[in-house]
C-alpha positions in Angstrom: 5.1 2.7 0.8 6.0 2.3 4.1 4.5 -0.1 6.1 4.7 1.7 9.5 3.1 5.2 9.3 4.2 7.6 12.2 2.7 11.1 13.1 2.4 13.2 16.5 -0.4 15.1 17.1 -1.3 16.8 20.2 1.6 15.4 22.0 0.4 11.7 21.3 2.4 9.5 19.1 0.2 8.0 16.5 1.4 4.6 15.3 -0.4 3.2 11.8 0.4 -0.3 11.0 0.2 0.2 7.1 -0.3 -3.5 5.1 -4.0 -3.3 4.8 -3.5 -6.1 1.6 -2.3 -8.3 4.0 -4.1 -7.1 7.1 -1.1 -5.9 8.6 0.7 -8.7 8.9 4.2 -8.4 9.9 8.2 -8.9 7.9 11.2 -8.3 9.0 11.1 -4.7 7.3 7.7 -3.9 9.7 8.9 -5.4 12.7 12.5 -3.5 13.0 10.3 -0.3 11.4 8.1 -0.7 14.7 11.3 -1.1 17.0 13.0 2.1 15.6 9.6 4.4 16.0 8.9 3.1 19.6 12.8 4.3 20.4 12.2 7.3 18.7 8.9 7.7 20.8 10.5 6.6 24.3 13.4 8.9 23.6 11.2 12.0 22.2 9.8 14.1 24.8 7.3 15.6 22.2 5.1 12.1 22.7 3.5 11.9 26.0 1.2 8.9 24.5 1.6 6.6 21.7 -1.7 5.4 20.1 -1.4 1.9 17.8 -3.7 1.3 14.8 -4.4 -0.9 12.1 -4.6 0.8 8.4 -7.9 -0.7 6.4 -10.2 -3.8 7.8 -7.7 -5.7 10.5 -5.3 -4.2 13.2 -2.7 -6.9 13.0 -3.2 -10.5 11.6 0.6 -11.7 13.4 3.2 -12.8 11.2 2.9 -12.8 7.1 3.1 -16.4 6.6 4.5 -15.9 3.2 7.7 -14.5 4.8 8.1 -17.9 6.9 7.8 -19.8 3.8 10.3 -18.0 1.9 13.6 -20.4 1.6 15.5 -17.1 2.3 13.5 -15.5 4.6 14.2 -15.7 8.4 13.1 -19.2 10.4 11.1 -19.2 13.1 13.4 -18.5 16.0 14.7 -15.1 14.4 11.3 -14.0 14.1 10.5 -14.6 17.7 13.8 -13.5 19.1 15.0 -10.1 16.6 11.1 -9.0 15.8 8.6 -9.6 18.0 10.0 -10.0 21.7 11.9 -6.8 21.1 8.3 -4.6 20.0 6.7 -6.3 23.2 9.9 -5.6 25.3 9.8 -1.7 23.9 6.2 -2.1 25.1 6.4 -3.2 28.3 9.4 -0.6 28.9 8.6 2.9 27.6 7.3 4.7 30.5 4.2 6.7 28.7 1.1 4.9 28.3 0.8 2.7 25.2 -2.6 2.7 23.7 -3.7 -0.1 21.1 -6.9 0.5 19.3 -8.2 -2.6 17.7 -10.3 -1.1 14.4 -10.2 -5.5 13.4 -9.6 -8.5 13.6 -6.2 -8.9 15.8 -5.0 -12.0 15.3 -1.4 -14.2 16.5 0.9 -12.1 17.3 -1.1 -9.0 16.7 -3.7 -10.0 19.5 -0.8 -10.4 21.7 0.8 -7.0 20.7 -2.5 -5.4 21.4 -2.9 -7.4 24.9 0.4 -6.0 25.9 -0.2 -2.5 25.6 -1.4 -0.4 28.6 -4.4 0.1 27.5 -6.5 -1.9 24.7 -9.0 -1.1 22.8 -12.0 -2.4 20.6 -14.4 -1.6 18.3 -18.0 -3.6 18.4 -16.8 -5.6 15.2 -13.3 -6.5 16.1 -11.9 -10.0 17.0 -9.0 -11.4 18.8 -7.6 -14.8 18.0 -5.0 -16.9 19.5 -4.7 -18.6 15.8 -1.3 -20.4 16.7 -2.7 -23.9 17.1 -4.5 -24.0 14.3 -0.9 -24.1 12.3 1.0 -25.8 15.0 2.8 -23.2 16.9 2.9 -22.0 20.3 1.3 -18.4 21.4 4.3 -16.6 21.0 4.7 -11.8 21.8 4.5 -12.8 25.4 0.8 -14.2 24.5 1.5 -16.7 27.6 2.3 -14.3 30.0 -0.2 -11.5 29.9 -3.4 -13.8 28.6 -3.6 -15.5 31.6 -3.2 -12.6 33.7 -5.8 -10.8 32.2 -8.8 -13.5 31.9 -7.8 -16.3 33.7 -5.5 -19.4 33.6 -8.4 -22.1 32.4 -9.9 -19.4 29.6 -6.3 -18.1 28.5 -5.5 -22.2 27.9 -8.7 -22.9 26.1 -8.5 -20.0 24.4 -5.0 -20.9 23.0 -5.5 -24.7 22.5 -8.8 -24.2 21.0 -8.1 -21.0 18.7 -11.9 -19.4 19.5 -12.4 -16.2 17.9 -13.5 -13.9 20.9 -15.6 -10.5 19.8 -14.5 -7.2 21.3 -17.6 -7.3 23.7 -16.9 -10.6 25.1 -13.8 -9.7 25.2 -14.6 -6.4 27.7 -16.4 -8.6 29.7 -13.9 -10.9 30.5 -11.1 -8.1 31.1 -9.4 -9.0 28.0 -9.7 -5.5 27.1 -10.8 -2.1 28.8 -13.6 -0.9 27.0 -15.2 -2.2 23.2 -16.9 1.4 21.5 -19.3 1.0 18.4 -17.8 1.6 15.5 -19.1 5.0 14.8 -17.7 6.3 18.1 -14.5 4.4 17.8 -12.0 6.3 16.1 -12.9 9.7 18.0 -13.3 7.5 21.3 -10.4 5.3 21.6 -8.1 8.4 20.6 -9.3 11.1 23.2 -8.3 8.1 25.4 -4.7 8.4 24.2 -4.9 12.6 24.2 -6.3 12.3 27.4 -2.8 10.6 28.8 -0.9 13.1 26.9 -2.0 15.9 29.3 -1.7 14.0 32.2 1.0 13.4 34.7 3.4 11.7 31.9 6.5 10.7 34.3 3.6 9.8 37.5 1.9 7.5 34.4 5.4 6.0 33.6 6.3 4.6 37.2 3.0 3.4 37.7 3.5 1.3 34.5 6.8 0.4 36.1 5.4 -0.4 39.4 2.8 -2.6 37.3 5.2 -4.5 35.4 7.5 -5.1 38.6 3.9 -6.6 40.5 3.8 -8.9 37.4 6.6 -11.1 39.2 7.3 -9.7 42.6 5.9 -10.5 46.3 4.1 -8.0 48.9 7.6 -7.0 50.4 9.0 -5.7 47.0 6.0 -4.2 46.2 5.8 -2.3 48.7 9.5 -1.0 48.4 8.7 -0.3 44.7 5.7 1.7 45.4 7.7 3.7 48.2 10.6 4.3 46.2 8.7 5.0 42.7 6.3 7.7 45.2 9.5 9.4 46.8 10.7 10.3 43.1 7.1 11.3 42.2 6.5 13.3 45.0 9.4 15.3 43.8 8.0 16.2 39.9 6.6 19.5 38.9 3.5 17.4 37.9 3.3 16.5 41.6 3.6 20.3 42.3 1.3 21.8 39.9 -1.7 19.1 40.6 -1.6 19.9 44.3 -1.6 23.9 44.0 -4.7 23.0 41.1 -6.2 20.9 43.6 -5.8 23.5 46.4 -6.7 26.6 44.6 -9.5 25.5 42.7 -8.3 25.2 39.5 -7.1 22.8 36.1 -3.8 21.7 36.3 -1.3 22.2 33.4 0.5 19.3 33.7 4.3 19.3 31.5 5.0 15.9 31.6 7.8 16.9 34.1 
């Protein structure tokens, strides 16, 4: 059985991590599974959104331990470098919104895969752990780049150093995460979030993600050059077109994406 499932559905790439027995932990055959259907998504125009979910009780506990154990199996530095920093780089890149929707606990590696989406995600009874120090390691799926940017640079470091398990509420209230849903309205909820992108302005969506990323490391000056160019190239989509004639004549706009 696969261990990635992959479907579109109303123009929103749905992306099912699929090894509920081990609550999604990733291998080598899961991680370069994840890489191929995130090209396949950037490359397909079909997928306006892509939508990431955990199959059974967890989204993602990080890396299968069992794997790193394995006298055969990859070492430590392979994993980083060939599994994980290419999903988060394929991430970070794609420009069309990349929801995660955390239906567990999302743990490691798979809290930072989650935190590095666009948008993330919770239901009530989900949990996100930096569990790296509790086995030694360092937070790794650019877990030290984007945790601190989201809550802080003193929670993000006691939250790595001390391994505290932080409930999808608590984790909306500290901006770790956009919005936590009950679990009775989270499956409907968190996808209309993702079909919701999928109609909307798909290439205006993709530079702002650019312009986002870019803000991650550059000064006011560049910024501003970034927005100027990024809003020049907008200004010249048939997304651009359509939303003002909507706007002007009273009307939805059909937006293609183009």
């Amino acid at each position: 059985m696969s261990s990635i499932l992959f479907n579109i559905e109303n123009n929103v790439g749905i992306i099912r991590l699929n090894r509920p027995n081990v609550f999604n932990s990733f291998n080598k055959e899961m991680a370069k599974s994840m890489q191929s259907i995130l090209d396949d998504c950037d490359e397909n125009a079909e997928v306006r959104a892509i939508y990431i979910i955990g199959e059974g009780k967890a989204f993602c506990a990080g890396q299968d331990l069992q794997e790193v154990t394995d006298p055969d199996g990859p070492d430590l530095t392979s994993i980083v470098r060939e599994h994980y920093n290419p999903i988060i780089e394929r991430i970070r890149n794609i420009e069309k919104p990349v929801v995660a929707a955390v239906n567990g606990v999302a743990a490691g590696a798979g809290a930072n895969i989650a935190l590095a989406c666009d948008i993330c995600v919770a239901t009530a009874s989900a949990s996100f752990i930096q569990a790296f120090s509790k086995i030694g390691l360092i937070p790794d799926s650019g877990g030290t780049f984007f945790l601190p940017r989201l809550v802080g640079f003193q929670r993000a470091t006691a939250l790595m150093m001390l391994g505290d398990k932080v409930g999808a509420q608590e984790a909306q209230e500290m901006g770790m995460i956009y919005k936590a849903f009950s679990d009775e309205e989270f499956a409907a909820s968190s996808l209309k979030i993702a079909e919701k992108l999928a109609k909307m302005p798909t290439k205006g969506l993709g530079w702002t993600k650019r312009a986002l990323n870019v803000s991650m490391i550059s000064d006011l000056t560049t910024q501003l050059k970034t927005e100027e160019e990024l809003q020049s190239a907008a200004g010249q989509t048939h997304d651009y077109n359509e939303g003002v004639a909507a706007f002007l004549e009273k009307r939805k706009p059909e937006f293609k994406g183009e």
